[in-house]
N, C-alpha and C positions, 0 to 999 in steps of 0.2 A: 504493500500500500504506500509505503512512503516513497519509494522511487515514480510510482504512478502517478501518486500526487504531484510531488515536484514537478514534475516532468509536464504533467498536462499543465501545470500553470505556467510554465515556460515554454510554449510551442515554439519560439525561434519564429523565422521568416516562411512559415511554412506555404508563403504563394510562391514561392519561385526554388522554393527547394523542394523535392521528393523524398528523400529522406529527411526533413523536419515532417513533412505531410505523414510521411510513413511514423515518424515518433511520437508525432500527435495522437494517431489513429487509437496503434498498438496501447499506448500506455492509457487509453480511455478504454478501450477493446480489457485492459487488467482491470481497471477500477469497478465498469460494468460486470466483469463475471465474478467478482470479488463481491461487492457489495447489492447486486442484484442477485445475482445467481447462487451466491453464498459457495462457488466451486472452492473446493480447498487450495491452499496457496501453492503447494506443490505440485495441483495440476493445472493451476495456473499458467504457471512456463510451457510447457509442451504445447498447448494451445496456441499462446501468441507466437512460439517457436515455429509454428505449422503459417501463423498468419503471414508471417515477415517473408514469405516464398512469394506472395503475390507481387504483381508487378506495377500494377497503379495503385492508388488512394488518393481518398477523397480529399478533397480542402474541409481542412475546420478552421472558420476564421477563429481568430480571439471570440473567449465567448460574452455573450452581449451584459453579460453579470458578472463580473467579477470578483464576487462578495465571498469572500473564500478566508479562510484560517490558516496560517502559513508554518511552515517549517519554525517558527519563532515562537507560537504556540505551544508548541510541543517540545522545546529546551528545555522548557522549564520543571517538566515531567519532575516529581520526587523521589517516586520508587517503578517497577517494570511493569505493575498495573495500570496506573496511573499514564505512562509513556503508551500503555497500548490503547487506552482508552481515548487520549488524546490524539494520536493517528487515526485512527478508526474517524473521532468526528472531523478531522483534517481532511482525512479523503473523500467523507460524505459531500463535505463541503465544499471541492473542488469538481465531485462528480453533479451535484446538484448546479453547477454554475453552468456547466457546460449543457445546461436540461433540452435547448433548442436543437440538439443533437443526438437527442440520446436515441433515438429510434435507428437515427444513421450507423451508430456504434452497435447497438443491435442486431441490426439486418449484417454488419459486417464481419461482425464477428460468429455469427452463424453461417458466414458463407466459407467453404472450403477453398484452398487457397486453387489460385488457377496456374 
């Protein structure tokens, strides 16, 4: 979750690069089957491992909310409950922002890679 998080809150230049467009995808493609799908994080990788073969992706622009809890959030953490409780609402909160997409993350991440 925390790399996912990060990650989709920094999409980079993803209209003129493919691999930002690709790290955008992939790392909302983890948060979706993480916090939707509740897939164990273990099979998590194999998954977006199977995605990263495809050959186009879609644009996500910046999402139109950016209302999100950041990596600074969760430094604060006290003890390793506390730190996981805090990422959990970290990534909700970054998947929630990106909400005008998430159908797009959906349909992609159910598609086999081509």
């Amino acid at each position: 979750l925390t790399v996912d998080a990060y990650m989709a809150q920094h999409p980079g230049n993803a209209a003129h690069d493919r691999r930002q467009r690709q790290s955008v995808a992939v790392h909302l493609c983890g948060l979706y089957l993480a916090i939707e799908r509740q897939v164990p994080f273990q099979k998590i990788t194999a998954v977006l491992g199977r995605l990263t073969a495809r050959p186009d992706w879609p644009l996500f622009p910046a999402p139109p909310s950016p209302h999100w809890l950041t990596v600074v959030d969760v430094a604060s953490a006290v003890d390793l409950d506390d730190h996981t409780a805090r990422v959990e609402r970290w990534a909700r909160s970054v998947w929630d922002a990106w909400a005008p997409y998430h159908e797009t993350v959906r349909q992609l991440a159910a598609m086999p890679p081509r």
